[in-house]
C-alpha positions as CSV (number, residue, x, y, z in Angstrom):
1,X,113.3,-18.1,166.3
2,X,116.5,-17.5,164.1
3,X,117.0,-15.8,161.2
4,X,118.9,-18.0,158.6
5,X,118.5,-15.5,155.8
6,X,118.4,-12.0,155.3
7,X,117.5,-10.2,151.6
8,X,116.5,-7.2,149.9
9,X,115.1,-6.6,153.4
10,X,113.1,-10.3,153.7
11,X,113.8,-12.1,157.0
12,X,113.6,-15.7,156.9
13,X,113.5,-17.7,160.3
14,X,113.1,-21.1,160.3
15,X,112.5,-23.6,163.6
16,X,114.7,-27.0,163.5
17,X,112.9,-28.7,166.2
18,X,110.9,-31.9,164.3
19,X,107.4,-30.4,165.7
20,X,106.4,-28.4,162.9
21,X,104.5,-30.4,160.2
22,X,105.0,-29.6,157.1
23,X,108.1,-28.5,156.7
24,X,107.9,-24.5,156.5
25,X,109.8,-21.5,156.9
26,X,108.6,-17.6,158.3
27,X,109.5,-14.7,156.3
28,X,109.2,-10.6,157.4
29,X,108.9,-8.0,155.3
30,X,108.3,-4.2,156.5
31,X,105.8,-5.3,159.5
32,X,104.4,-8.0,156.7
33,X,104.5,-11.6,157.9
34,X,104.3,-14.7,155.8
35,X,104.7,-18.8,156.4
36,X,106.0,-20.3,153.2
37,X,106.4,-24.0,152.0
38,X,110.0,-25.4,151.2
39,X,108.7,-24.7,147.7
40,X,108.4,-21.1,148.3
41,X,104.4,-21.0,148.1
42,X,102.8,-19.0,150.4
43,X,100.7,-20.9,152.8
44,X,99.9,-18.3,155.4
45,X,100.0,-14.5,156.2
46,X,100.3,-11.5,153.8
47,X,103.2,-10.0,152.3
48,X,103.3,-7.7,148.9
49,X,102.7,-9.8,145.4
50,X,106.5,-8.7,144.7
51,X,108.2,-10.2,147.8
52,X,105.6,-13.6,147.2
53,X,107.1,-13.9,143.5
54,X,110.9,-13.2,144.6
55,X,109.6,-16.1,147.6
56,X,109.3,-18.8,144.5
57,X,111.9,-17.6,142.0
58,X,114.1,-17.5,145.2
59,X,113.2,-21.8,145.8
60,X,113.6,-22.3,141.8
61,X,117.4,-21.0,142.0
62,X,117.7,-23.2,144.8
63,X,116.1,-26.5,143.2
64,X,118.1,-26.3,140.2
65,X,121.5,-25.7,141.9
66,X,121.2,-28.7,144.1
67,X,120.2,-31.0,141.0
């Protein structure tokens, strides 16, 4: 899988195939693993409360620069 994204030492990989429904992306964290919604929600895994907040804020600084 590849890594699109790497932060404050978050991986984020993200398949572009069409099989995976819904749309979702996999984030590592120091041996944490986490599957997020494209609005940053966790929806699978574990990963420390800090790195699951900086997962949202991340998708609201996102949202607003594309409106």
């Amino acid at each position: 899988m590849p890594a699109i994204s790497m932060f404050y030492g978050i991986i984020i990989k993200m398949y572009n195939n069409g099989e995976h429904n819904p749309p979702h992306f996999h984030a590592s964290y120091q041996g944490y693993y986490a599957t997020f919604n494209l609005n940053g929600e966790l929806i699978e895994g574990d990963m420390p409360k800090r790195q699951i907040k900086f997962m949202g804020r991340l998708y609201n600084q996102l949202e607003q620069k594309i409106k």
